[in-house]
Each structure stands twice: as structure tokens, then as C-alpha cells.
FILOKE-292628 format. One record per atom (N, C-alpha, C): residue in one letter; y, x, z. Coordinates in steps of 0.2 Angstrom, whole numbers, padded with zeros to 4 digits, always signed. Layout:
<pts>
AYXZ;...
</pts>
This chain:
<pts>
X-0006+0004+0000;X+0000+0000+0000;X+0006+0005+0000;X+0010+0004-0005;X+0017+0007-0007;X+0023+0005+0000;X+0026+0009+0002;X+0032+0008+0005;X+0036+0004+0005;X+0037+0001-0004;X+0040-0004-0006;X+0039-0010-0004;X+0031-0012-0004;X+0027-0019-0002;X+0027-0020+0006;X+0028-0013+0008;X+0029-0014+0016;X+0035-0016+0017;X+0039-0014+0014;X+0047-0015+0015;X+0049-0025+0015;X+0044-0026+0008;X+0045-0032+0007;X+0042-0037+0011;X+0037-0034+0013;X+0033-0040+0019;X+0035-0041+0025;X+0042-0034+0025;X+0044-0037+0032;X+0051-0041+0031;X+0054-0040+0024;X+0059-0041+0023;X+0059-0050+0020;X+0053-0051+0018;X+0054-0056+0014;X+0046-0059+0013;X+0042-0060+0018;X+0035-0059+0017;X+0032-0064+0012;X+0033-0071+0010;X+0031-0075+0007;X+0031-0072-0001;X+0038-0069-0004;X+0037-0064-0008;X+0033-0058-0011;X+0031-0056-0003;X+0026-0050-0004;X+0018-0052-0008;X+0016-0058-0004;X+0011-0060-0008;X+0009-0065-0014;X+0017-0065-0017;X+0018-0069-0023;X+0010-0069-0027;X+0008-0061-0029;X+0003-0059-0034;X-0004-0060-0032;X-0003-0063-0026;X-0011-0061-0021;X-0013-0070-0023;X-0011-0072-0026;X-0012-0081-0028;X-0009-0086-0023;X-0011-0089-0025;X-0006-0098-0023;X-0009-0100-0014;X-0016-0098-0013;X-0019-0100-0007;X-0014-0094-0002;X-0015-0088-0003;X-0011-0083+0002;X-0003-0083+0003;X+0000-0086-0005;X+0008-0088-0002;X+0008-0094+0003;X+0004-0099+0002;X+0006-0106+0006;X+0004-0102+0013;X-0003-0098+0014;X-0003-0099+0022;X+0003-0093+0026;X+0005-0087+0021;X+0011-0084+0024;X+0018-0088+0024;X+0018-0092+0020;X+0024-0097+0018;X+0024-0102+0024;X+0018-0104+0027;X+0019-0106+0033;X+0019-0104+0038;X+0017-0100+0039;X+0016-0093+0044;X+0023-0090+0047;X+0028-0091+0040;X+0034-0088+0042;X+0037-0094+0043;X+0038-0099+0041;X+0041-0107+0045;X+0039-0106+0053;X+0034-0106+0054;X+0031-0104+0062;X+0036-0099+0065;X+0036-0095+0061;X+0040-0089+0064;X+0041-0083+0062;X+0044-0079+0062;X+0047-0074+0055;X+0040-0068+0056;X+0040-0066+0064;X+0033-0061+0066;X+0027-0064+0063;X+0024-0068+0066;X+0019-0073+0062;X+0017-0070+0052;X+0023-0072+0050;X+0025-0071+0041;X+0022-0064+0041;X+0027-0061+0045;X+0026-0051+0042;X+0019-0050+0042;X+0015-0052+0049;X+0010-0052+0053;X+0003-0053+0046;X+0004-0058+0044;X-0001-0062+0038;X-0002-0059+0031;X+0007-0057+0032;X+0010-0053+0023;X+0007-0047+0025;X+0007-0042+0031;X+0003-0035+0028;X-0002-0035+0029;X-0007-0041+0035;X-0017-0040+0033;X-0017-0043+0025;X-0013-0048+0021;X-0017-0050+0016;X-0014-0045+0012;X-0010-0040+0009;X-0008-0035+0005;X-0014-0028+0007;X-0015-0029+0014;X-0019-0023+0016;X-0029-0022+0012;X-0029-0029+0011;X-0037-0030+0009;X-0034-0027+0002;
</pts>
């Protein structure tokens, strides 16, 4: 995982998993509604697989 993808997962996490499909945006996408930690939290285990 690039620097850049880390930057964005914390910066902006629903975006980070734009490319990882539809199912892993909604649960980060809700994740981060939850709470902004929760989003980062979600955004770097699903970018780390």
C-alpha cells in the first residue's frame, strides 16, 4: 500500500475504496457516517487485503 492510499484513507476514506467495488464503499461509507475513526479503521483493513 502506497503512501498516497494511506493518506487517502485517512483523509477521505470512502474514496479510498472507490476501486475495491460497490459492497466495500457502502460498508466504509457507513462506517464513516458512524464515525470518522470507524471509516479510516475499515478504509486501511480493506485496502490492506
Amino acid at each position: 500500500m502506497s503512501i498516497w492510499r494511506v493518506l487517502l484513507c485517512i483523509v477521505f476514506p470512502p474514496l479510498a475504496v472507490v476501486d475495491k467495488g460497490c459492497g466495500s464503499f457502502l460498508i466504509v461509507f457507513i462506517l464513516t457516517l458512524a464515525g470518522w475513526i470507524p471509516g479510516v479503521i475499515g478504509a486501511l483493513v480493506i485496502n490492506n487485503k
